[in-house]
N, C-alpha and C positions, 0 to 999 in steps of 0.2 A: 812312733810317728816319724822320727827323723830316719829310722829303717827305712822307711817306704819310699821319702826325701831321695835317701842316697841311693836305693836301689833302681829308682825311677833316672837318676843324673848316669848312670854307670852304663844304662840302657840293661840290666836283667829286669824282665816282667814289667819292661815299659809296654809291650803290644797287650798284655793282659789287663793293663793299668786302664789303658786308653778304651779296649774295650769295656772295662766295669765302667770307666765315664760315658761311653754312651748309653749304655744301658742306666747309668745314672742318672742320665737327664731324661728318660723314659719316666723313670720312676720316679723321681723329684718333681717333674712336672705334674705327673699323678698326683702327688703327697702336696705341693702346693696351691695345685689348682681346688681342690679337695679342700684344704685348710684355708685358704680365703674364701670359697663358699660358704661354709660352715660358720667361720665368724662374722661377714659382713651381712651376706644373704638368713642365714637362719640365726645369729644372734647367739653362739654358742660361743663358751668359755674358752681362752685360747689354748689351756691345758687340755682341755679334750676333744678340740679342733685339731692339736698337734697329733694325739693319737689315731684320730683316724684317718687324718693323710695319712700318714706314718705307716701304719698298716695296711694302706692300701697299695701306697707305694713299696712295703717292703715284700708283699704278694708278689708284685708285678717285678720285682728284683728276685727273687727265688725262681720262680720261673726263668727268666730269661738271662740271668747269671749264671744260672747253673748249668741251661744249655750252650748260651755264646762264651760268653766269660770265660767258664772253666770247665768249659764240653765234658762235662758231666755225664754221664750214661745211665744212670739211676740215681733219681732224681726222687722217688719213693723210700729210700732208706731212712730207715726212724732215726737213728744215730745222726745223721745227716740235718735231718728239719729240727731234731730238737738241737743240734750247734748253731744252725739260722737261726734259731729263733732266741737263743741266747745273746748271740751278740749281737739282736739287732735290739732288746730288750738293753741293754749296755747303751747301744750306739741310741736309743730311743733317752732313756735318761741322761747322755751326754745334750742331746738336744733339749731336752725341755731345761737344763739345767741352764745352756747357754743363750737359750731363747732369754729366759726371764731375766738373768744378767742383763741382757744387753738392752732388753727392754724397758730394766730400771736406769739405764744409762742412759740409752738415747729417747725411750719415749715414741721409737721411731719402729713400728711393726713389720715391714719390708726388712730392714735392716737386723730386724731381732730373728726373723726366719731366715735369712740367707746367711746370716752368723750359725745359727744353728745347722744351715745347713753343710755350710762348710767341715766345722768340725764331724758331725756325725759321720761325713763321707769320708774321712780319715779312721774313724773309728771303726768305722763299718767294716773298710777294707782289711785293714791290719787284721782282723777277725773273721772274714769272710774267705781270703784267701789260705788259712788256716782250718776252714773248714771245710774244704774241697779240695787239700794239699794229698788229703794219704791216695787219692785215686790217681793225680797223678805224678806223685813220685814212684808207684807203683807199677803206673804205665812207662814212665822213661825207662825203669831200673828192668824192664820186659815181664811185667808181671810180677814182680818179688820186691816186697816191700822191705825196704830200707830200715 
């Protein structure tokens, strides 16, 4: 995490940074409007209201990370979807981990999701920029991967 800290202060892959936050808030908006539906409107458990924002949001992040974020060209590679789906599987249990901490702390649901959401989006990244890294290091170095 503090990697990402100082590479974002240095300015390397602050323009890619900045692009996953907006696509972040695409999809976090997705993942929370989705999860206070779910718990206020249908009465569902906040552990499984978290999964399915989560999931829907992390849809709508594959997608559109893979084209903007990290202009991705093949976006079908199995290798590919199954490292998305790893670390957002990680970054999905960092959330629900910090959800319910802070839940038993503050009592306060807003504050226990934007907690959560915070960290996951550090999680997320550190791992998601690792999983679209070998295409382009690949591309800088002219086709020949490093």
């Amino acid at each position: 995490m503090l990697k990402i800290i100082h590479s974002l202060k240095d300015g390397a892959g602050s323009g890619r940074f900045f692009r996953f936050c907006l696509v972040g808030a695409v999809n976090t908006a997705t993942d929370a409007l989705l999860f206070f539906c779910a718990v206020h409107f249908l009465g569902v458990n906040i552990s499984i209201a978290q999964v399915i924002g989560y999931a829907s949001g992390m849809i709508v992040s594959y997608l559109l990370n893979g084209r903007y974020t990290f202009r991705s060209k093949n976006l079908l590679h199995a290798k590919r979807i199954a490292g998305f789906i790893a670390v957002n599987v990680f970054s999905l249990g960092v959330s629900l981990l910090v959800l319910h901490c802070t839940m038993a702390a503050t009592g306060v649901l807003a504050v226990a999701k934007g907690m959560a959401i915070v960290f996951s989006v550090l999680a997320n990244y550190s791992g998601q920029k690792r999983v679209f890294a070998p295409e382009r290091r690949a591309f800088r170095s002219g086709g020949r991967k490093k």
